[in-house]
Rosetta silent file (secondary structure, phi, psi, omega in degrees, C-alpha in Angstrom):
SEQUENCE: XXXXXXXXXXXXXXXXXXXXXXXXXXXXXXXXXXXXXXXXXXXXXXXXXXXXXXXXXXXXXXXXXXXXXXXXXXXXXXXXXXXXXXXXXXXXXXXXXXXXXXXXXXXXXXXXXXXXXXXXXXXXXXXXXXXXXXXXXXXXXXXXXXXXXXXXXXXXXXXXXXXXXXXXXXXXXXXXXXXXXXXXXXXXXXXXXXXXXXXXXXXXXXXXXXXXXXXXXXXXXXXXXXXXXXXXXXXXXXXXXXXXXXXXXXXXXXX
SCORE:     score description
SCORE:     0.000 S_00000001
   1 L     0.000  -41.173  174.322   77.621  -84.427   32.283 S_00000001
   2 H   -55.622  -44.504 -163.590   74.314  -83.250   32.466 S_00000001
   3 H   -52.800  -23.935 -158.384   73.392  -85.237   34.872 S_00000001
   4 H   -99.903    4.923 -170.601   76.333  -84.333   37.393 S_00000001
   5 H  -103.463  -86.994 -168.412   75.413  -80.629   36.383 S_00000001
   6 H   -62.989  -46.148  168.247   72.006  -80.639   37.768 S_00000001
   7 H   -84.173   45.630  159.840   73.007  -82.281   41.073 S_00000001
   8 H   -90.282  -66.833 -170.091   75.599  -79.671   41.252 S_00000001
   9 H   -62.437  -34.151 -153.613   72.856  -77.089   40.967 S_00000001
  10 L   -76.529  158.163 -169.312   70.376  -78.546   43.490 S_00000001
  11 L   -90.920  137.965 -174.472   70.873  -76.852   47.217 S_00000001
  12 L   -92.196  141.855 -166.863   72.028  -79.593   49.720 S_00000001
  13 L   -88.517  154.218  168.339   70.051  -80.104   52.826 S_00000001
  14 L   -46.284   97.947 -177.910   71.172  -79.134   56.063 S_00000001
  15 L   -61.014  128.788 -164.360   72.284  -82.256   57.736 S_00000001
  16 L   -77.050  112.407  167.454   70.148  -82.752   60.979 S_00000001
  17 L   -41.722  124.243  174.778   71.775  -83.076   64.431 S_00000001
  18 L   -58.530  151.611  175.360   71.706  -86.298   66.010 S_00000001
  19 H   -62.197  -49.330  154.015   69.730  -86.073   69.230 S_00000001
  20 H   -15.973  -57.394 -178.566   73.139  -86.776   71.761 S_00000001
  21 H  -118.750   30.645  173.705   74.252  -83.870   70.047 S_00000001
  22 H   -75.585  -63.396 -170.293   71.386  -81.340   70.046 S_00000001
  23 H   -76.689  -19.401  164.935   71.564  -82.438   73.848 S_00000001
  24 H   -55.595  -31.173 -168.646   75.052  -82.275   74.836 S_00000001
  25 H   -95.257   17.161  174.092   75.683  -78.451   75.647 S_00000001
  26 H  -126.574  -18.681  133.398   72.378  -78.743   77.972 S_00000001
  27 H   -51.641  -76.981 -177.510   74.440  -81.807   79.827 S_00000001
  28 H   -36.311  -89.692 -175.626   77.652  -79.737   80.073 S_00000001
  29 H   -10.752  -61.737 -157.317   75.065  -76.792   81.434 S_00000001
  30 H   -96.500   10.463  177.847   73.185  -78.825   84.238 S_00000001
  31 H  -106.368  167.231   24.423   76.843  -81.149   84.935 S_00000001
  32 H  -128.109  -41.777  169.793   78.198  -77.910   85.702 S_00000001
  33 H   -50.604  -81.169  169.565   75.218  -76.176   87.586 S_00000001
  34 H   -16.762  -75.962  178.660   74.433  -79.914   89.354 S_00000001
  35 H   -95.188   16.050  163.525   77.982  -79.476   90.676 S_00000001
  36 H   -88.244   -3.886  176.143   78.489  -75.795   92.027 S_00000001
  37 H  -122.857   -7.899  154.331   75.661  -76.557   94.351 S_00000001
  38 H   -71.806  -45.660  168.980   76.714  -80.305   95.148 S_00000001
  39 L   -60.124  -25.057 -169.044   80.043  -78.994   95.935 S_00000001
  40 L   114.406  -44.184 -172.204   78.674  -76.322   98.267 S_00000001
  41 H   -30.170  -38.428  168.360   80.370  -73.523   96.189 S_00000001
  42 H   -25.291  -43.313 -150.070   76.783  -71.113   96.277 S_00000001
  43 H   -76.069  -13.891  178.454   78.115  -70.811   99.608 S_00000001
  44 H   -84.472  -17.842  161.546   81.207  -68.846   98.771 S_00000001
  45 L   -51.311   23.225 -162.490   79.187  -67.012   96.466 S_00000001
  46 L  -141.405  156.989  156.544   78.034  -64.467   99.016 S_00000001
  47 H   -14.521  -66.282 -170.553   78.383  -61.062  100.886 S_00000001
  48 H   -68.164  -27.131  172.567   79.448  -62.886  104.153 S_00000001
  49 H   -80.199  -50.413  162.318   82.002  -64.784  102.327 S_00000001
  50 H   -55.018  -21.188  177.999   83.528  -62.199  101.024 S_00000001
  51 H   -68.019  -56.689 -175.298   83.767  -59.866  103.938 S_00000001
  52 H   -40.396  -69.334  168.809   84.990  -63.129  105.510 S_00000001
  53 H   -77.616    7.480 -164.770   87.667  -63.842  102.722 S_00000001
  54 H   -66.675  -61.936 -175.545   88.737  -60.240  101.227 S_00000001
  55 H   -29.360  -66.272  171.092   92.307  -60.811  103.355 S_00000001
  56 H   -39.756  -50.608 -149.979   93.062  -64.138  100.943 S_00000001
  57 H   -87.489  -25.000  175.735   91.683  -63.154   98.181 S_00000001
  58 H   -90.613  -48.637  165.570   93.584  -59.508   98.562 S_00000001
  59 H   -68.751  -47.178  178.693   96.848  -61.979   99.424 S_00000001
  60 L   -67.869   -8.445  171.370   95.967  -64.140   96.120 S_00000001
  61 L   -84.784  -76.659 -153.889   95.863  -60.942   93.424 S_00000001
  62 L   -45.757  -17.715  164.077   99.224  -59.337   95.315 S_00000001
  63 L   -66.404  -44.000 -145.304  100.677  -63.422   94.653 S_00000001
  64 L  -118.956   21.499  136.051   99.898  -64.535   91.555 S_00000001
  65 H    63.128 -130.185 -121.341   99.919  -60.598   89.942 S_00000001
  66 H   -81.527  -37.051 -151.925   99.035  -60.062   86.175 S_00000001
  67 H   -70.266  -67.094 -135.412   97.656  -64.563   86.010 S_00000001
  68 H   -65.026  -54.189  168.777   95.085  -63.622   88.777 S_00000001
  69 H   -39.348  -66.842 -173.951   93.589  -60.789   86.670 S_00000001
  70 H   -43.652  -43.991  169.348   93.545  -63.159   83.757 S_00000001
  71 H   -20.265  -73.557 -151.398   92.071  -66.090   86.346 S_00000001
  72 H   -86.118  -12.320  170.274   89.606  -64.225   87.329 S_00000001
  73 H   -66.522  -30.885  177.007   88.297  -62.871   83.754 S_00000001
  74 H   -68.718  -37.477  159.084   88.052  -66.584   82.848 S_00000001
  75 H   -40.048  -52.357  155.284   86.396  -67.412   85.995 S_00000001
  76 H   -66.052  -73.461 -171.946   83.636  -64.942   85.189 S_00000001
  77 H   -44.723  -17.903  171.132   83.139  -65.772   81.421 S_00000001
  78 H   -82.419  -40.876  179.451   82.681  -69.316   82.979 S_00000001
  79 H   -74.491   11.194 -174.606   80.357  -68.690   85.561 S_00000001
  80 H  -103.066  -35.680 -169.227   78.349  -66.780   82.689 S_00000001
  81 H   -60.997  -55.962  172.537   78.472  -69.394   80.370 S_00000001
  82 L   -66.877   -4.138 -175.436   76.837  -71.955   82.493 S_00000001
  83 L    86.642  -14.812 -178.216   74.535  -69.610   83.601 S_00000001
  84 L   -47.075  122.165 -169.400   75.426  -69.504   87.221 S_00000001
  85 L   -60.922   74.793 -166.205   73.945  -67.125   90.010 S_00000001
  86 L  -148.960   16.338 -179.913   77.489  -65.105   90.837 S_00000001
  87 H   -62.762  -95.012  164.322   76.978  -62.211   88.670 S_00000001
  88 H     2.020  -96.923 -168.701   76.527  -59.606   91.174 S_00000001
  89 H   -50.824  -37.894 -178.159   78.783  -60.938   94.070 S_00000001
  90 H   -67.791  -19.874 -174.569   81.700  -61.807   91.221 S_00000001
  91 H   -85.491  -21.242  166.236   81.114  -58.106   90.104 S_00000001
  92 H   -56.917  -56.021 -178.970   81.780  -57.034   93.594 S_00000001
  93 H   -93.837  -10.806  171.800   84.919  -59.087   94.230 S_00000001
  94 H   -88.405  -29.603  159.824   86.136  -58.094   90.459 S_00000001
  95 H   -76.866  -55.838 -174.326   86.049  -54.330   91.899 S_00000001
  96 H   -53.139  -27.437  176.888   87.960  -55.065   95.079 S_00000001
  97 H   -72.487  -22.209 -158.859   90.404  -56.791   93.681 S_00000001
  98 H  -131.212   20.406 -153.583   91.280  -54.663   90.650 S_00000001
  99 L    39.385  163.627 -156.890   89.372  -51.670   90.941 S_00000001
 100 H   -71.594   -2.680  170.284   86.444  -50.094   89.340 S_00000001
 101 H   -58.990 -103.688 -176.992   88.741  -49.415   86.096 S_00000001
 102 H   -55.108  -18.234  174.748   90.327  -52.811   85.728 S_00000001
 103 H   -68.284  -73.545  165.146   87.892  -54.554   87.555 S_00000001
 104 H   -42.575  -65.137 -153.479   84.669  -53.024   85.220 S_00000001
 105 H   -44.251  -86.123 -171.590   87.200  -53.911   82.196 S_00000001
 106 H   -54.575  -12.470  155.943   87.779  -57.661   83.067 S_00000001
 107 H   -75.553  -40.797 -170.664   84.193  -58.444   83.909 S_00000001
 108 H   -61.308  -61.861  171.381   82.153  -56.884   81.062 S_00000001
 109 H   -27.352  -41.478 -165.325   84.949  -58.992   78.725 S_00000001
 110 H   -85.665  -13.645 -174.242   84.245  -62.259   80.743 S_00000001
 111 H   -91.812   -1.257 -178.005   80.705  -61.903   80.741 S_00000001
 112 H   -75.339  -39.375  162.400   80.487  -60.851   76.921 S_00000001
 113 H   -26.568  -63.735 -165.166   82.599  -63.835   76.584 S_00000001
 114 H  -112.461    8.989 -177.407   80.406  -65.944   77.984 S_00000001
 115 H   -95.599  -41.750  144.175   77.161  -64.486   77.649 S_00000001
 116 H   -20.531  -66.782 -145.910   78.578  -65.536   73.618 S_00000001
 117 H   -98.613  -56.192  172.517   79.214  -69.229   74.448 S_00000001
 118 H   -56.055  -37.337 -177.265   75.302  -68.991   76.070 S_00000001
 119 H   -93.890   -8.996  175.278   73.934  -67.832   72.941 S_00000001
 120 H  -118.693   -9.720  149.843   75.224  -69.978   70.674 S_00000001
 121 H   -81.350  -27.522  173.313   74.722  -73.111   72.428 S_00000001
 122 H   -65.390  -59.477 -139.851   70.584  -71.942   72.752 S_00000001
 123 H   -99.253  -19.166  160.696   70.902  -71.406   68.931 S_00000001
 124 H   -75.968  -31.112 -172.393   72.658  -74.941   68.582 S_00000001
 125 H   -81.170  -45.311  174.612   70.378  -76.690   70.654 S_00000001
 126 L  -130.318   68.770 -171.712   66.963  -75.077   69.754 S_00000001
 127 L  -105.344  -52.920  172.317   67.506  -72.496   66.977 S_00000001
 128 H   -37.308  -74.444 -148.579   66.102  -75.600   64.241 S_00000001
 129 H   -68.226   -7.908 -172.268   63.510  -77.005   66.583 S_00000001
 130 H  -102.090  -70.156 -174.475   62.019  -72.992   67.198 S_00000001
 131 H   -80.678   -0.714  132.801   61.955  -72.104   63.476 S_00000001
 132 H   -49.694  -58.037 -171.025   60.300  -75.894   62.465 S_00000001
 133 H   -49.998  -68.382 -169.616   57.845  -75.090   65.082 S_00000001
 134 H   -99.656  -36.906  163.287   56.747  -71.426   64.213 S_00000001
 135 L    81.293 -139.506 -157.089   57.788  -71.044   60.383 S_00000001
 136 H   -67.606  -66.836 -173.428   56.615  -67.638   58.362 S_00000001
 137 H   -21.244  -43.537 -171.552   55.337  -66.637   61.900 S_00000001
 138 H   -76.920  -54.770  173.341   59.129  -66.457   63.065 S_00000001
 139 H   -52.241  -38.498  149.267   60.100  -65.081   60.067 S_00000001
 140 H    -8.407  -87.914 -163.269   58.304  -62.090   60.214 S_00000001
 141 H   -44.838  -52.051  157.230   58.713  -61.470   63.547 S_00000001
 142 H    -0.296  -70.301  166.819   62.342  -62.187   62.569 S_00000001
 143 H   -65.568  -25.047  156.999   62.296  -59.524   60.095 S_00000001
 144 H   -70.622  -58.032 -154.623   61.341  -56.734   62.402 S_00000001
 145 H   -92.735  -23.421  143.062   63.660  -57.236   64.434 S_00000001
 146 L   -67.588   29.324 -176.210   66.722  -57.786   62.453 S_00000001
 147 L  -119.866  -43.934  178.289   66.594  -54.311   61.203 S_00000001
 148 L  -141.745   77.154 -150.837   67.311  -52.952   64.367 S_00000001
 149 L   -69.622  -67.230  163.764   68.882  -55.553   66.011 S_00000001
 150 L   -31.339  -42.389 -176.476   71.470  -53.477   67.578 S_00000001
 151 H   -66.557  -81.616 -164.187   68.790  -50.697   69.025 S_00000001
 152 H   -68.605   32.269  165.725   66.856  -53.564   70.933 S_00000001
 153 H   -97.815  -44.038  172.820   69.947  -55.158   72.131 S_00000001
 154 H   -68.602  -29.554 -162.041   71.091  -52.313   73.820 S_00000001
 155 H   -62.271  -44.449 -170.542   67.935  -51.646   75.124 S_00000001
 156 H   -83.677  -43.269  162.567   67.830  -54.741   77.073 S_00000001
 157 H   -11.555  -80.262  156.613   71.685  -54.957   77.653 S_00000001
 158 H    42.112 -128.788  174.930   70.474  -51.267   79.691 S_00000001
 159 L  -102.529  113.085  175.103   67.657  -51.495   81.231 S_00000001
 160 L   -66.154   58.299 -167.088   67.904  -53.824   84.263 S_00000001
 161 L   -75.103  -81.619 -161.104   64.766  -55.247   83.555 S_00000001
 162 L  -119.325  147.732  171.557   65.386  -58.866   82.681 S_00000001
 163 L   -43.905  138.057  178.907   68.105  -61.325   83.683 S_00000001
 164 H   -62.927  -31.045  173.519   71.109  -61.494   82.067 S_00000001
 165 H   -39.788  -57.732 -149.709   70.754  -65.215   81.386 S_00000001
 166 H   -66.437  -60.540  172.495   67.389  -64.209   79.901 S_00000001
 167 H   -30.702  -42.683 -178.065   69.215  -61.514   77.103 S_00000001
 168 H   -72.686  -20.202  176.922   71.366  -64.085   76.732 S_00000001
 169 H   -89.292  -26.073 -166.709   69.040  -66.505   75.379 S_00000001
 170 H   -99.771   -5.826  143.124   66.551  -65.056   73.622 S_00000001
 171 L   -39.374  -60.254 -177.908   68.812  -63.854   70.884 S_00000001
 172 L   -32.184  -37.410 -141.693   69.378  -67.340   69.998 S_00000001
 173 L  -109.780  -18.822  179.150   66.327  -67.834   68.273 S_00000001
 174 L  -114.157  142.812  161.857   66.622  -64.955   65.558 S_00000001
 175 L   -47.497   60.365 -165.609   69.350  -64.585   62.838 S_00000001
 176 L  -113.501  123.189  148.410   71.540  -61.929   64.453 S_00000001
 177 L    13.318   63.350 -147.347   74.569  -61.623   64.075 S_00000001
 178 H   -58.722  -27.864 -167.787   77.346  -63.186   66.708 S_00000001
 179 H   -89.100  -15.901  160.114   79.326  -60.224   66.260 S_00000001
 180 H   -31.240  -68.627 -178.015   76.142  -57.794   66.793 S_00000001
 181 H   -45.976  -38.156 -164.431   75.347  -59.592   70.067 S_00000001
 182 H   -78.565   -7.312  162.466   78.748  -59.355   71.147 S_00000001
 183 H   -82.066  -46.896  167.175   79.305  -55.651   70.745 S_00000001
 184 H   -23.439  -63.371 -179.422   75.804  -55.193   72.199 S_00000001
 185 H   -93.966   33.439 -175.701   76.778  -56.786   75.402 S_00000001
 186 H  -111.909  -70.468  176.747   79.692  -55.405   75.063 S_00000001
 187 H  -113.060   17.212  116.995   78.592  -52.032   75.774 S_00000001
 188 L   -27.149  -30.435 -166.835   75.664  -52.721   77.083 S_00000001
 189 L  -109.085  -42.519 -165.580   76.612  -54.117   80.027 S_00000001
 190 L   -68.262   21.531 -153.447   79.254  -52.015   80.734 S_00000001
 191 L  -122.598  -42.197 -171.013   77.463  -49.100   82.220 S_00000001
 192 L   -82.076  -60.411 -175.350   75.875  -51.526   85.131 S_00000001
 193 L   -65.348  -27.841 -171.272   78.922  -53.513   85.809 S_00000001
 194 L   -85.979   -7.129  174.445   81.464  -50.431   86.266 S_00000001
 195 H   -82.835  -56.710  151.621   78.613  -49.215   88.950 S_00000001
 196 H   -41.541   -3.192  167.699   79.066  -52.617   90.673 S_00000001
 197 H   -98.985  -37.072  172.509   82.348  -52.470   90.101 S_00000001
 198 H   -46.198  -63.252 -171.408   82.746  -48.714   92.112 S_00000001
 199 L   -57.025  -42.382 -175.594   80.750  -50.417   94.657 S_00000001
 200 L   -97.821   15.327  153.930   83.051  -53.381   95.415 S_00000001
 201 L   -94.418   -9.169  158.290   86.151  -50.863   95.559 S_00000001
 202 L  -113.691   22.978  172.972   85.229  -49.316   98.560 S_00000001
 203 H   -55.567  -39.646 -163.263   83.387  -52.577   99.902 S_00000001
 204 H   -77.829  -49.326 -173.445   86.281  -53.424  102.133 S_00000001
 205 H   -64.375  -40.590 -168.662   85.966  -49.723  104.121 S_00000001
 206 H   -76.034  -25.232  131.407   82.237  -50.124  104.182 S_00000001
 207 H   -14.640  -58.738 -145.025   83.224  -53.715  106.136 S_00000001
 208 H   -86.670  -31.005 -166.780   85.603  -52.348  108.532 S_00000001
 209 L   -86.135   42.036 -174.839   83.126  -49.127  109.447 S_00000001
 210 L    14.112   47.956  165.670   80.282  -52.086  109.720 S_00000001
 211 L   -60.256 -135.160 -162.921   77.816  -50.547  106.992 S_00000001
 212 L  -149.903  133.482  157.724   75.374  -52.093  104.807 S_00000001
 213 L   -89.924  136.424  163.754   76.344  -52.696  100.651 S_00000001
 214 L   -82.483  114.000 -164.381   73.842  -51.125   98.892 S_00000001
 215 L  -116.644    5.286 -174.854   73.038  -53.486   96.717 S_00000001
 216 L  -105.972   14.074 -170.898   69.812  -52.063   94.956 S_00000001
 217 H   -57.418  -45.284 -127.771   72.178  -48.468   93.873 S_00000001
 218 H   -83.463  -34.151  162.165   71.580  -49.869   90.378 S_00000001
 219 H   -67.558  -10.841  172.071   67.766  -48.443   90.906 S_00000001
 220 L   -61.037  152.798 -163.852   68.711  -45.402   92.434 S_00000001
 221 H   -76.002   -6.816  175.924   67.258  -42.467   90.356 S_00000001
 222 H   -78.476  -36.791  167.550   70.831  -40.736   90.005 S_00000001
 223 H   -48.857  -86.421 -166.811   71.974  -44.610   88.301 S_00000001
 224 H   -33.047  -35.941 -178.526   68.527  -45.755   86.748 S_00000001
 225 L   -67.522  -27.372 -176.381   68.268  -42.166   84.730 S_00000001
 226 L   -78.134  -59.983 -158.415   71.311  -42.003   82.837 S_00000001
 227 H   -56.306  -25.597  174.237   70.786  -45.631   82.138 S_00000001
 228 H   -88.116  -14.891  173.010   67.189  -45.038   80.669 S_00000001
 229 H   -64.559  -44.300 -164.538   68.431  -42.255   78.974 S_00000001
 230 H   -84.016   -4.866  162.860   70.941  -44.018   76.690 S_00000001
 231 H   -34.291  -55.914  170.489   68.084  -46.364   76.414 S_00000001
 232 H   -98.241  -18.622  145.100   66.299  -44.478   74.950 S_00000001
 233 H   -72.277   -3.775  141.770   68.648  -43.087   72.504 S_00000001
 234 H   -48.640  -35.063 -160.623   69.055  -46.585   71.233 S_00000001
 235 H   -73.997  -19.416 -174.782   65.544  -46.659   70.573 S_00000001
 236 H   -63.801  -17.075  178.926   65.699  -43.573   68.397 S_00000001
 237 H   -53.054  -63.173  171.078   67.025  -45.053   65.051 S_00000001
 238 H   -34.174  -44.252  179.149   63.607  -47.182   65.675 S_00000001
 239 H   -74.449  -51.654  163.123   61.531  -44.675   66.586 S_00000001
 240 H   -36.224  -68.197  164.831   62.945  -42.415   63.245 S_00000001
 241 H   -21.043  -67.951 -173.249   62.626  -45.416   60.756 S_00000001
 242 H   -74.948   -4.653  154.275   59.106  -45.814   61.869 S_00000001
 243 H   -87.365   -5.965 -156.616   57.940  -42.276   61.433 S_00000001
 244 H   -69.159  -50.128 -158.907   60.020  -41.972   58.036 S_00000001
 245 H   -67.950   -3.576 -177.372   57.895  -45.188   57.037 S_00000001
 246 H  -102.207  -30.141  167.752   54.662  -43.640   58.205 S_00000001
 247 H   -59.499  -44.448  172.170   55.420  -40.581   56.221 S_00000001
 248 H   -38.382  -69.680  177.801   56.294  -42.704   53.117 S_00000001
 249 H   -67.485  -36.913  165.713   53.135  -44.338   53.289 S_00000001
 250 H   -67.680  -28.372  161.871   50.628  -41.049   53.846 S_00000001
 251 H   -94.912  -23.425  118.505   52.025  -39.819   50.716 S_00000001
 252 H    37.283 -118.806 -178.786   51.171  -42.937   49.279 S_00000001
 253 H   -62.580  -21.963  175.278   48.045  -42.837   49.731 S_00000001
 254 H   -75.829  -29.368 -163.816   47.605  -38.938   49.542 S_00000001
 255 L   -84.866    0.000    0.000   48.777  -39.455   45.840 S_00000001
């Protein structure tokens, strides 16, 4: 009895992924990548295709009704998952078809969706092989940063700084939360996409009167300001913390 007692007690190790399947969800990735540009699709992926195709694509919502909405949120959360270069132009073609309401809705959903499914295959493939590698060093770092996991989530979520792909990845590597991230990018995102979503509901008039899409609005200073604003009231919990803890510590030491 003792004996079956004490290996009872002892903590069981983590069984270690076979390599095949550390490496499968980076095979799915580049088999999926590998064939949107062997098929050609990139090419539909564009302004000019859309100007070209908004008549179908305006016949294929008024066909197939409520399943096209649904279509096309899965369609996004897919191209996000894989990583694929269609944000923008799918955020475009998710406001003409649905407007910037329903349009902004079903994109921020497909890409939180799949901006998900991105982060938790990076933390299956190399969440182990990143914290073997770096150790106490990680932890640390680790430890800062789970404290205000949310604040510097938003932050990047934001500021349109770094790729979403990138946001999406670099989570992966620290203990956070799936349901943090996914609120994060949740509303995070959703400030940038419902501007790109405005923008492809009046895409089709700025067609017919042969303008220009602006496609850099997201930098204009009436956009960029608000967006740095709630930026930076994310940052304030962070910013608070760290004078409380600098206060903490001078009386400390005054005492």
């Amino acid at each position: 009895m003792a004996s079956t007692e004490a290996d009872m007690s002892e903590p069981t190790e983590k069984p270690k992924k076979s390599l095949a399947g550390r490496l499968a969800p980076l095979a799915v990735l580049a088999a999926g990548v590998g064939a949107f540009f062997a098929l050609g699709l990139n090419e539909y992926v564009t302004l000019d295709a859309l100007k070209e195709n908004r008549a179908a694509l305006a016949a294929w919502k008024a066909e197939w009704g409520v399943l096209a909405f649904i279509a096309f949120g899965a369609l996004y959360a897919l191209t996000t998952a894989l990583s694929l270069p269609t944000g923008l132009i799918m955020t475009l073609t998710g406001g003409f078809l649905f407007g910037t309401l329903l349009g902004g809705v079903t994109i921020v959903v497909g890409a939180t969706i799949g901006a998900v499914i991105v982060m938790l295959a990076a933390r299956y493939v190399f969440g182990d092989l990143f914290r073997e590698k770096l150790g106490d060093r990680l932890t640390r770092f680790e430890d800062g940063f789970k404290d205000d996991a949310w604040s510097y989530l938003l932050v990047l979520r934001l500021v349109p700084i770094f790729p979403f792909f990138v946001v999406n990845v670099a989570p992966a590597f620290f203990a956070i939360p799936v349901r943090t991230f996914a609120w994060t990018t949740l509303l995070g995102s959703a400030p940038g996409t419902f501007v790109y979503a405005s923008v492809g509901a009046g895409i089709g008039a700025v067609f017919d009167a042969g303008g220009d899409v602006d496609l850099g609005v997201i930098f204009s200073p009436p956009v960029l300001g608000p967006l740095l604003g709630l930026a930076t009231l994310s940052l304030l919990p962070v910013v608070y913390k760290k004078i409380k803890a600098r206060k903490a510590n001078a009386a400390g030491d005054a005492e």
